[in-house]
C-alpha positions as CSV (number, residue, x, y, z in Angstrom):
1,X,115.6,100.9,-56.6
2,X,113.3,97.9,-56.8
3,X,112.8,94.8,-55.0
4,X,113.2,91.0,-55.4
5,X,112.7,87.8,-53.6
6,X,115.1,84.8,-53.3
7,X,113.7,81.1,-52.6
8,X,116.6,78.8,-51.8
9,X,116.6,75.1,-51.5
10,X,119.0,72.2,-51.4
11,X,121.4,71.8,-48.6
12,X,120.9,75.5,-46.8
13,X,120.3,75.6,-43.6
14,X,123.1,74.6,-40.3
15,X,125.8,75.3,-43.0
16,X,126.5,79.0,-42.5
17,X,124.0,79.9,-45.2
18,X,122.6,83.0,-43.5
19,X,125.6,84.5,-42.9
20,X,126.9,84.0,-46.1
21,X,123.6,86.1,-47.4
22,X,124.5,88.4,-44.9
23,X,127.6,89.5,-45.7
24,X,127.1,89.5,-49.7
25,X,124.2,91.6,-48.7
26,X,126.0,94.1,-47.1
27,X,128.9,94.2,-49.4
28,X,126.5,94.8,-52.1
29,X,124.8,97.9,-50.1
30,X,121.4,95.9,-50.4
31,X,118.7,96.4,-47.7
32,X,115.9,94.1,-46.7
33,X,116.1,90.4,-44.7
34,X,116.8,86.5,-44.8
35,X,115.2,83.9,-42.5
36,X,115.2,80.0,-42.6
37,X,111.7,78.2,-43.6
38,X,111.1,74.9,-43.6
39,X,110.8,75.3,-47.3
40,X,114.6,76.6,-48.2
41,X,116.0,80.0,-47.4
42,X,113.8,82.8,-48.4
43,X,115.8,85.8,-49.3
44,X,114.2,89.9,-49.7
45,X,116.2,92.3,-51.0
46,X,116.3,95.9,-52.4
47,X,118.2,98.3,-54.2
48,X,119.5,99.0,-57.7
49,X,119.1,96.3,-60.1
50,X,122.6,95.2,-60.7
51,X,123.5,94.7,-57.3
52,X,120.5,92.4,-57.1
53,X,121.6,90.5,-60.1
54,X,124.9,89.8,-58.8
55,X,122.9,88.9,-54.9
56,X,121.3,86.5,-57.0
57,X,124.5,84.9,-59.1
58,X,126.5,84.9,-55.5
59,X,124.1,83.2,-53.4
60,X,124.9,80.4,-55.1
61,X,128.6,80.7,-57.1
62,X,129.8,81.4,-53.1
63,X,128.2,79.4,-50.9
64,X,129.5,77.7,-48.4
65,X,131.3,74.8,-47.8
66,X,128.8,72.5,-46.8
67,X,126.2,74.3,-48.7
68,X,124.4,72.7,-51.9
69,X,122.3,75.2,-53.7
70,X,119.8,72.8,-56.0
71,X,117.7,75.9,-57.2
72,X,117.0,79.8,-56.6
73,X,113.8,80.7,-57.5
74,X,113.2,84.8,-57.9
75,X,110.4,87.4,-58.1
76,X,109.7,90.5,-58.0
77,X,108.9,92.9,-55.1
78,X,107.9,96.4,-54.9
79,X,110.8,98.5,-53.8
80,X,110.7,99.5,-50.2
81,X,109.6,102.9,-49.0
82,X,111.3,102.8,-46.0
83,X,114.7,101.2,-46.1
84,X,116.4,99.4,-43.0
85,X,120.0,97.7,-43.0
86,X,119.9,94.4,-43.7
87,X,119.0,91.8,-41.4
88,X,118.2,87.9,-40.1
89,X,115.0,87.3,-39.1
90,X,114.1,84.1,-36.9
91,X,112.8,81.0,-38.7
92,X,109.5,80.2,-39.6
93,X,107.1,77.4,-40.2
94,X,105.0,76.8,-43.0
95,X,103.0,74.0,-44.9
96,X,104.1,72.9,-47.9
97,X,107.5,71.2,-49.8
98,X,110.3,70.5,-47.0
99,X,114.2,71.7,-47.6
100,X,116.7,69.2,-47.4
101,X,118.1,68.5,-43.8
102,X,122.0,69.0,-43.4
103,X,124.4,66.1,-43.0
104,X,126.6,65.1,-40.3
105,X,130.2,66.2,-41.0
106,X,133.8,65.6,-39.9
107,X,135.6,68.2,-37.6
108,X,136.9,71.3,-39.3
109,X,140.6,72.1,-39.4
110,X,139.7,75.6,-37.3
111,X,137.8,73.7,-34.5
112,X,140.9,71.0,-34.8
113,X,143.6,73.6,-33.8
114,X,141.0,75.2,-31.3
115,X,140.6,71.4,-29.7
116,X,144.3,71.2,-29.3
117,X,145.2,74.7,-28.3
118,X,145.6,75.0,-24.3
119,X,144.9,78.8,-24.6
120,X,141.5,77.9,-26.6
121,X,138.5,78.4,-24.3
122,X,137.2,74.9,-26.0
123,X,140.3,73.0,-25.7
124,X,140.0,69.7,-25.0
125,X,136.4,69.8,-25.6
126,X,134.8,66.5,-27.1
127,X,132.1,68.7,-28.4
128,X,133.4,71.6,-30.4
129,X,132.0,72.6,-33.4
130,X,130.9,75.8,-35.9
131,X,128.7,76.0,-38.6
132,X,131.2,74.0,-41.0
133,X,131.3,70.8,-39.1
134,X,129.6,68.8,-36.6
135,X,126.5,66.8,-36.3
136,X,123.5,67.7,-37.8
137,X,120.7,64.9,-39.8
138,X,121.6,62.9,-36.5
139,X,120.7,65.6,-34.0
140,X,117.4,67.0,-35.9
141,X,113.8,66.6,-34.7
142,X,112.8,69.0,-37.2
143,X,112.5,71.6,-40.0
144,X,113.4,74.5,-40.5
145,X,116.2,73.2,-38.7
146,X,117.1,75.8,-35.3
147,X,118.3,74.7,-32.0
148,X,115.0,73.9,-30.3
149,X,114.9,71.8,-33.0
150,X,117.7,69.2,-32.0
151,X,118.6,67.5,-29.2
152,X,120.9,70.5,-28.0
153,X,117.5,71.9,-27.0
154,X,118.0,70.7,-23.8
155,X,121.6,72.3,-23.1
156,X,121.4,76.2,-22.5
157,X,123.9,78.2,-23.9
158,X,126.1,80.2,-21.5
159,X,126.9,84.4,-22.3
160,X,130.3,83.5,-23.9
161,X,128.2,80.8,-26.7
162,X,125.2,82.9,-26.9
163,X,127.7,85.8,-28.1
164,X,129.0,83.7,-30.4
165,X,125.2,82.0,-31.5
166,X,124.0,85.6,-32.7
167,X,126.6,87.4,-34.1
168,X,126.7,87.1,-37.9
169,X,130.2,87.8,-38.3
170,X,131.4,84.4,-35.8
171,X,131.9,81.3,-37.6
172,X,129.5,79.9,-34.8
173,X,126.4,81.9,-35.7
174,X,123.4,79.7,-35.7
175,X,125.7,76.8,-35.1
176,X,123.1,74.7,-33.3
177,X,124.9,72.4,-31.7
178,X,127.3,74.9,-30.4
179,X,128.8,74.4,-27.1
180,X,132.2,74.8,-24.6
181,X,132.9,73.1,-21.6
182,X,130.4,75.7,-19.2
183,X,127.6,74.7,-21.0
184,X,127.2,71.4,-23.7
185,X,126.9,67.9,-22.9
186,X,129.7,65.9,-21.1
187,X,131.5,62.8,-20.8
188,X,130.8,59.0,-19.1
189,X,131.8,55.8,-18.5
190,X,130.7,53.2,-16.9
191,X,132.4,49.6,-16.8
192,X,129.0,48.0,-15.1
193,X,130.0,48.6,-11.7
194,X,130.8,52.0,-11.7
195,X,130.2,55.2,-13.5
196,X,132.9,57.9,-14.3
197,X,131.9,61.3,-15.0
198,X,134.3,64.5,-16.4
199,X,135.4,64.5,-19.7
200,X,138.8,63.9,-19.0
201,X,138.2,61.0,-16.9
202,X,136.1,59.4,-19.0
203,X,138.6,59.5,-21.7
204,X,141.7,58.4,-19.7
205,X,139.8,55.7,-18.4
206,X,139.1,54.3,-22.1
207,X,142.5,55.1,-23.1
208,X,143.5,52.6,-20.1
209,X,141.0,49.4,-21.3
210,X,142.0,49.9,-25.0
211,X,145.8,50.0,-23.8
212,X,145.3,46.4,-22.3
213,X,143.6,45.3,-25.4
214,X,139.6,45.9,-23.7
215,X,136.9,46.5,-26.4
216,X,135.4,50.3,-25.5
217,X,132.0,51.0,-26.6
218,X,131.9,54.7,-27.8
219,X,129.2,56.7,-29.1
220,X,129.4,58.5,-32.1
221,X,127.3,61.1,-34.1
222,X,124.9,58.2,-35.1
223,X,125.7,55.2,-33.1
224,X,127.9,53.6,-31.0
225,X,130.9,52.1,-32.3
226,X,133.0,48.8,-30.7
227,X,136.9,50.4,-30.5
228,X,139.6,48.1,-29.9
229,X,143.3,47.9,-30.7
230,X,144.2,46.8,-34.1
231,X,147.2,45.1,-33.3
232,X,146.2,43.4,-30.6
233,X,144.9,39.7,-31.5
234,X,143.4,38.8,-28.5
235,X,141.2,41.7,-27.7
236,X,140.0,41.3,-31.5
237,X,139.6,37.2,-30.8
238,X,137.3,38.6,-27.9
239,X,135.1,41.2,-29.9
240,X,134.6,39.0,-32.2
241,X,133.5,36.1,-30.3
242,X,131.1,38.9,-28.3
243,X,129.5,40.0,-31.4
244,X,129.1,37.1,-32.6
245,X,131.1,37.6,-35.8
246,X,133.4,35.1,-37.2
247,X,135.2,36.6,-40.2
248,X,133.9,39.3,-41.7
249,X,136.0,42.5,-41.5
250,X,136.3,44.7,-39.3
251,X,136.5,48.9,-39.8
252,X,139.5,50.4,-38.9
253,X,139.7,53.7,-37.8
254,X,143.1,56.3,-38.1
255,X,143.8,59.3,-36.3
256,X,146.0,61.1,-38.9
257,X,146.6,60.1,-42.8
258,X,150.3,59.3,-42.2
259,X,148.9,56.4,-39.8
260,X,146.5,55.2,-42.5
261,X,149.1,55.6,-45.2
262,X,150.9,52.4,-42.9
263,X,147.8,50.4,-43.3
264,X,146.6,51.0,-46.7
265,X,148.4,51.4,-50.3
266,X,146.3,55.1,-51.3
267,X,146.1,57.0,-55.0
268,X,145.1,60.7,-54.9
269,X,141.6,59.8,-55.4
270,X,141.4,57.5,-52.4
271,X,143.2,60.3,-50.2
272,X,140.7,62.9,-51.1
273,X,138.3,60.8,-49.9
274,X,139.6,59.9,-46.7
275,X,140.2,63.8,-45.8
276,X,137.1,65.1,-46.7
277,X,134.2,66.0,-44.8
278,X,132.8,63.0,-45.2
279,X,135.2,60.7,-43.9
280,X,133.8,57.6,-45.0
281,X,135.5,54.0,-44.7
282,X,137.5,53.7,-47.7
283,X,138.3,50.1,-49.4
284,X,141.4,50.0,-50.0
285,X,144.2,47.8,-51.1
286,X,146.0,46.4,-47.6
287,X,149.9,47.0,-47.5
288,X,151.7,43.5,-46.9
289,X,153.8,45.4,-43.3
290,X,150.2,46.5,-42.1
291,X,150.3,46.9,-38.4
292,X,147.0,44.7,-37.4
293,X,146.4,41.7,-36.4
294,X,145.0,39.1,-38.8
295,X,141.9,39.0,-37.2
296,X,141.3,42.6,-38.2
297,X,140.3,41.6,-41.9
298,X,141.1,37.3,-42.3
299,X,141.4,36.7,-46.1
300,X,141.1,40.2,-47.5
301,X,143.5,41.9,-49.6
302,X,141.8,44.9,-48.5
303,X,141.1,47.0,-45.2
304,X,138.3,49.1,-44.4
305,X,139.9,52.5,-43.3
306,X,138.6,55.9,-42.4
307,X,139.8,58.9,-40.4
308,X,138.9,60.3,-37.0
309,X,136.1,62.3,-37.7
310,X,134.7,63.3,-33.9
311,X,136.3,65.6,-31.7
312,X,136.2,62.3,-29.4
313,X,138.1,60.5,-31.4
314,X,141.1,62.6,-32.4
315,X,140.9,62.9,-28.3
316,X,141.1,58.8,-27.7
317,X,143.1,59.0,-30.6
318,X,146.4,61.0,-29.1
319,X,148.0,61.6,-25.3
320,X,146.0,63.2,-23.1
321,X,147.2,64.5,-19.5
322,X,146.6,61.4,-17.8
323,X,149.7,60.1,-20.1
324,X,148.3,56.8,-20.8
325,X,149.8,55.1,-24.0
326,X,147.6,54.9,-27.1
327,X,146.9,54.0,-30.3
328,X,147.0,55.8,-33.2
329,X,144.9,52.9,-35.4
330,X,141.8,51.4,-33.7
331,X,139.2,48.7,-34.6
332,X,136.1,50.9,-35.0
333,X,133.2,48.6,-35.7
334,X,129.6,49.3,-35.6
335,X,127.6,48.5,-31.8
336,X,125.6,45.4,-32.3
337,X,125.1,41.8,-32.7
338,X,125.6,40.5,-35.9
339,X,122.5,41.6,-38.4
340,X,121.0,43.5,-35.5
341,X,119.9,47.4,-35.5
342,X,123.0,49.3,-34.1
343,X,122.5,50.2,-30.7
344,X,122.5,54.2,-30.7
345,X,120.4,54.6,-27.2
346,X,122.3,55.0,-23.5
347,X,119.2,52.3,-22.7
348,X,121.2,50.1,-25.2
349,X,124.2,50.3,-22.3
350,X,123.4,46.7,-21.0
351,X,123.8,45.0,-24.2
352,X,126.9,47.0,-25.1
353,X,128.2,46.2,-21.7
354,X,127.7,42.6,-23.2
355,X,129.6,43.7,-26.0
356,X,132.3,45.5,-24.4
357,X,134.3,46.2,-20.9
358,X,133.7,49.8,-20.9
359,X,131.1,52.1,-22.3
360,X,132.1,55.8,-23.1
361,X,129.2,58.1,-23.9
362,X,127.2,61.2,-23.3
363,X,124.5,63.0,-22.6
364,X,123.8,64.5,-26.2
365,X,120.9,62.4,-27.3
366,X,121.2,60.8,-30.7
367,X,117.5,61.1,-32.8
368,X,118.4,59.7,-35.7
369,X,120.8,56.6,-35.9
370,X,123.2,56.1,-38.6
371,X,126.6,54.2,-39.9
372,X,129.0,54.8,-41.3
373,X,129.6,54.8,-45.2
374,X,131.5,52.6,-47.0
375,X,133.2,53.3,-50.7
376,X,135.9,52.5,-52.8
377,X,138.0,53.7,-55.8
378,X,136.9,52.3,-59.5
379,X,139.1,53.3,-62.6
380,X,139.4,56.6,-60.2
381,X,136.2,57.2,-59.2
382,X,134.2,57.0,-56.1
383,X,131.8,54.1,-55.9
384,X,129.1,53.9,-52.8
385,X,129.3,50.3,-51.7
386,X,127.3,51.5,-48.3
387,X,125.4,55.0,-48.4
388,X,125.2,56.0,-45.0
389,X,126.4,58.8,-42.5
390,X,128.2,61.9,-44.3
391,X,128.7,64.7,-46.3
392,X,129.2,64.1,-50.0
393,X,126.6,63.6,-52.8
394,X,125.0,60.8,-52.6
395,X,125.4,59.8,-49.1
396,X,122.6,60.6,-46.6
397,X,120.2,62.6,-45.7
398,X,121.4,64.2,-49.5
399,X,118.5,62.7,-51.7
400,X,120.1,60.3,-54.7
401,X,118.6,62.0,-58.4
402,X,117.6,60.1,-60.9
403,X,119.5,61.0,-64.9
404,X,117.3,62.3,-67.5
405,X,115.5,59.7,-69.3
C-alpha cells in the first residue's frame, strides 16, 4: 500500500469533476479524499500501486464532458495508517496560480426531457440545470468556484435540491447553480407600466408581444438579447430603427435543427457546431425559400444562426399552456445601441424599455457580461470570427495557447 497525490488543472471544477474522482476511486478500492482549490483539483489517494496508476491514467482518459484536463501533476505520500473510505472534502482557498473558471454551456439533453416532462418535479422550469450544463464564467465571483461563490449565493436550496447538491452519485452534485421551482430565481416582465411576476406569466405574456411582431428584451446567461419575429418585416423595421442599426445583420435564433435546416444550407461540420455545447451563431450560407424577412440580413448571402441554448428559450421557443401562437425562428440580437456595452443589468431596464415593448428577466444576477460567439466553416473547419460566450476551445473564459515556436 502507498500513497500519492493528484494536482489537476484546466477546466475542473462545476463540471462534475469530483464525482467523476469519486467514483473511479471507489471502483478502484482506493481510500483517501478530493477537494476543489483554487489552484485545480487536488487529489490523495492510497492503496496498491497499480490501482493508483490506473487513478492517475483515468482522471483524465474519463473525464467528463465539460471537463478539460491541461495537466496532472503527482507525488508521493506516505501510505496511510489508518485507512477511511473515500471521500469529498469542502473547497479551500489558497495563494498562488488560479484554475481555469468553467464556461457557460447549452442545456443538456437530460435536463431537456426533464424541462418538458409534466411528471418532472422541474418541468417547466426556466432554470434547470446539473453539473453538465448551465451557466457558470457568467455567474462566478470567485475561485475555487462553490455556490457562495456565484450569484446563486443568494437563493437557498430547499430539502429536495440540497439532497440532490450532496450526494455524489446525482448528476446535480455540486451543481451550483442548481435549483427547482420551490427554491431558484423566477420570472418578470414588465412593459413600463406594469410588472408581471410567475414564470408562466411572464412567458405567455412575451409569447403574446412577439406574436404581434413586439421586440422582447430577454435576458440570457450573459446579457440581454432583443427577440423579435423573423418573418415579420415591421417589427424588424422597428428594432432596427430603435437600435439605431441600419443594415447590419441580425442573429437569428432556432429552437430545433429542423427549423434551422429551413433557414440555412448546413454540411456535417456546421451541424456539429450548431448542436454542441457551445451553441454559437454559425455563418452560414442562406437558403433562397428562407422564412425571414429581408430586413433580417439585407445584402447577405449568409444568416447568422444558432440554437436555443437556455431553458428560457426552448420555453419562448414552443406552446406553452397559455396556447399563444409562436415562433419557432426568432431575431435574437444583442441588447444595446449600436457600438454600445450590452446592457446585462435589470438597472439597464429603462434603456431596454427604449429598446423594446417588453422586458423579460430575472432575479439571477448576471456578474460577468458576455455575447454570444460567432464562427463559420472554412475548407471544414471551425474558424472563430467572434470569441465570446461558450464551451469549446478557444472560446471564453478557455485561455487561447500559443504553438511552439
Amino acid at each position: 500500500m502507498t500513497g500519492r497525490r493528484l494536482v489537476v488543472t484546466g477546466v475542473v471544477q462545476g463540471v462534475g469533476f469530483r464525482p467523476h474522482v469519486y467514483r473511479l476511486a471507489h471502483e478502484l478500492g482506493l481510500t483517501g479524499s478530493v477537494t476543489n482549490t483554487a489552484a485545480g483539483v487536488v487529489i490523495d489517494a492510497h492503496g496498491p500501486t497499480a490501482a493508483l496508476d490506473e487513478l492517475t491514467r483515468r482522471v483524465a482518459t474519463d473525464a467528463p464532458p465539460l471537463a478539460q484536463v491541461r495537466d496532472v501533476r503527482c507525488h508521493d505520500l506516505a501510505a496511510d495508517p489508518t485507512p477511511v473510505a473515500f471521500t469529498i472534502l469542502a473547497s479551500t482557498s489558497q495563494d498562488g496560480p488560479r484554475t481555469t473558471v468553467p464556461p457557460d454551456c447549452a442545456i443538456c439533453d437530460n435536463c431537456l426531457r426533464e424541462l418538458f416532462d409534466p411528471g418532472d418535479r422541474r418541468y417547466r422550469h426556466p432554470f434547470i440545470t446539473c453539473t453538465d450544463c448551465g451557466p457558470r464564467f457568467t455567474i462566478v465571483t470567485g475561485l475555487p468556484y462553490d455556490r457562495p461563490r456565484t450569484s446563486m449565493a443568494s437563493f437557498p436550496m430547499c430539502p429536495d435540491c440540497a439532497t440532490e447538491y450532496h450526494d455524489p452519485l446525482d448528476r446535480r452534485f455540486h451543481a451550483q447553480p442548481v435549483a427547482c421551482p420551490a427554491c431558484g430565481p423566477h420570472l418578470w416582465a414588465d412593459d413600463g407600466a406594469r410588472r408581471t411576476t410567475g414564470d408562466e406569466a411572464a412567458i405567455a405574456l412575451a409569447q403574446r408581444v412577439l406574436a404581434d411582431g413586439g421586440t422582447v428584451a430577454v435576458k440570457g446567461l450573459g446579457g440581454f438579447h432583443l427577440a423579435v419575429r423573423a418573418d415579420h418585416a415591421a417589427g424588424i423595421a422597428r428594432l432596427r430603427a430603435r437600435k439605431q442599426r441600419p443594415d447590419r445583420p441580425f442573429a437569428l435564433m432556432a429552437g430545433s435543427l429542423d427549423a434551422a435546416r429551413r433557414l440555412v444550407e448546413l454540411d456535417p461540420v456546421e451541424e456539429q457546431l450548431l448542436t454542441g455545447v457551445a451553441r454559437p451563431i454559425v455563418l452560414a450560407r442562406r437558403r433562397s425559400d428562407a422564412p425571414v424577412a429581408q430586413g433580417v440580413a439585407p445584402g447577405s448571402a449568409e444568416l447568422g444562426v444558432m440554437l436555443a441554448y437556455t431553458p428560457l428559450h426552448h420555453l419562448l421557443l414552443r406552446p406553452g399552456p397559455a396556447a399563444v401562437p409562436v415562433a419557432d425562428v426568432l431575431v435574437m440580437t444583442s441588447a444595446n445601441l449600436s457600438d454600445e456595452p450590452l446592457c446585462y443589468r435589470d438597472e439597464d431596464a429603462g434603456l431596454l424599455l427604449r429598446l423594446s415593448d417588453l422586458v423579460l428577466g430575472h432575479d439571477r444576477p448576471i456578474v460577468t457580461p458576455c455575447d454570444d460567439s460567432v464562427t463559420r466553416v472554412v475548407d471544414g473547419e471551425p474558424y472563430p470570427v467572434r470569441r465570446s460566450r461558450c464551451a469549446w476551445t478557444g472560446s471564453c473564459p478557455r485561455p487561447l495557447r500559443s504553438a511552439p515556436s
